[in-house]
N, C-alpha and C positions, 0 to 999 in steps of 0.2 A: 295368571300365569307367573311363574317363580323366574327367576335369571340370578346367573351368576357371574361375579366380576373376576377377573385376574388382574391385578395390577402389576407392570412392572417398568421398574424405573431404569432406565436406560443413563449413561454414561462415556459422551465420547470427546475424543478433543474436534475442534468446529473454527476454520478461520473465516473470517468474514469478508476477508478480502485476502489476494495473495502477499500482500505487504504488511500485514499484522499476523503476531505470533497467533497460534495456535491455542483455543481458550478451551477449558471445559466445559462441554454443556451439559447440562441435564433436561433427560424429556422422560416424560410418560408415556409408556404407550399402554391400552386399556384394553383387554379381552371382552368385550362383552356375549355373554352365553347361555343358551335356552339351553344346555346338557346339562342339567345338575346333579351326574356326579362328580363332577367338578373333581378330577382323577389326575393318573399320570398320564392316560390316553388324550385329554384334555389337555394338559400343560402340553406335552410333548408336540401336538396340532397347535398351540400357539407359539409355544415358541421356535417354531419353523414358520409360521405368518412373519412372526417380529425380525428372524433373521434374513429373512426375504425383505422383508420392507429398509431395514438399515444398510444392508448391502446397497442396495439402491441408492438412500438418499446419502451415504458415502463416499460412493461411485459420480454420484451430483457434484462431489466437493473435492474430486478428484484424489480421493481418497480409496481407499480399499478395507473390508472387514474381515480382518484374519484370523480372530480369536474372539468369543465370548466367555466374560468370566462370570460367572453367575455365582451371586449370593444367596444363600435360600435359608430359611428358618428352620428345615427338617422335616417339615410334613413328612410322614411315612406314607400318606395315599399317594401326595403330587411329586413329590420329590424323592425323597429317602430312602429308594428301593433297587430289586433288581435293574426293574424297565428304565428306569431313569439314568441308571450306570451304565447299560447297554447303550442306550439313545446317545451319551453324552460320545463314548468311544467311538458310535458309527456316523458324528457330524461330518468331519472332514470328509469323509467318503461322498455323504449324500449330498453337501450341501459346499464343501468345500470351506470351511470354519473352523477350525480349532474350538474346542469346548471343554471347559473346566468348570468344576464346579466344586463350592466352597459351604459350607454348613454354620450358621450359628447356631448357638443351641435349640434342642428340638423341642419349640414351644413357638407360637405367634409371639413376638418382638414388639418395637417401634421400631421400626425403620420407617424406610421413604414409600414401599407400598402401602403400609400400612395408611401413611396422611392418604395418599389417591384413595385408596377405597372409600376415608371417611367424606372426601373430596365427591365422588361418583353419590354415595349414595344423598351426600347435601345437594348435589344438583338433578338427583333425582327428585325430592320432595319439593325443589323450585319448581320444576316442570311437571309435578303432578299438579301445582298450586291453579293452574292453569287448565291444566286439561287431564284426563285418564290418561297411565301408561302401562297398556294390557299385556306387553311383552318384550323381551332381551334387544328383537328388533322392533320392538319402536321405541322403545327408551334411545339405542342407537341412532335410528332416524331424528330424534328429536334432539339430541343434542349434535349431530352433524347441521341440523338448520339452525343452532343458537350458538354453532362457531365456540362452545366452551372451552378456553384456553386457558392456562396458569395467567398470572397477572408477571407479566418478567418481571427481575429483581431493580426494584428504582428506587423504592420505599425502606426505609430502615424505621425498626420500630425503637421502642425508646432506649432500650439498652444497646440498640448501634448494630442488633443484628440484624441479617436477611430474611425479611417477611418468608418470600418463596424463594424454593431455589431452583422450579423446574423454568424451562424456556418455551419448551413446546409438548403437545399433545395430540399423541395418534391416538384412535378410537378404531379398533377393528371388532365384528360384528362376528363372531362363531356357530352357526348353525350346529344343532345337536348331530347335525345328518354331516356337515362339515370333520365331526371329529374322525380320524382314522384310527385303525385299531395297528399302531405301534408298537 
């Protein structure tokens, strides 16, 4: 059975207490998905999971999420298109979010999805090392039991920069039957 990842890297400010400023964190959060055509019907179904789950854990921090500003490479399937400009203009309606969205040129990059994806599938081949992983959900299942997290940033490698820079990592599970037709 095939699966397909979405990676997307998330960026917000996080105090850890009310008496310290305001820092930036950075998380991942990971689509994982038995639909491969991995489209804009598919993007647009996760990332309405993502902005459901961040509102949340915002609202934890007595915070609020008003706006997403989204960077994307240009894919013309998942991004680049009508459906995508329609979805972005009718956030605030459905979901109460502001949504913008920002383009680097239209080709796969190096950005910060791009490390999670190489990130997902190296923890995929740990966890075939062990045992079969016959599907999207149980790849899912198996690393919600091995708790896979970024390592937070403590380590500096030798020229003084930050190993990782993410903090944390959501893992949400997308059923093909989950995606909606947007």
């Amino acid at each position: 059975s095939s699966s397909t990842v979405l990676p997307i890297t998330v960026h917000h400010w996080r105090r850890t207490s009310e008496d310290d400023p305001a820092v930036l964190w950075a998380s991942a959060c990971d689509i994982l998905s038995d639909d491969l055509s991995h489209d804009n019907r598919t993007v647009q179904t996760a990332l309405l999971h993502m902005i459901d789950h961040y509102k949340h854990v915002l609202l934890e921090q007595g915070s609020r999420l008003e706006v997403v500003h989204m960077w994307s490479d240009g894919c013309r399937s998942q991004f680049k298109n009508r459906n995508m400009f329609a979805f972005a203009t009718c956030t605030k309606r459905v979901c109460g979010v502001r949504f913008e969205t920002n383009f680097f040129c239209s080709c796969h990059g190096k950005g910060g999805s791009d490390a999670e994806t190489a990130h997902m599938h190296a923890a995929l081949r740990q966890l075939q090392k062990k045992k079969r992983i016959n599907s999207s959900k149980e790849f899912y299942e198996r690393l919600m039991e091995e708790n896979i997290q970024p390592r937070c940033v403590a380590a500096k490698s030798k020229n003084n920069k930050k190993k990782h820079s993410l903090f944390d990592r959501t893992l949400v599970h997308l059923s093909a039957s989950d995606v909606s037709d947007a």
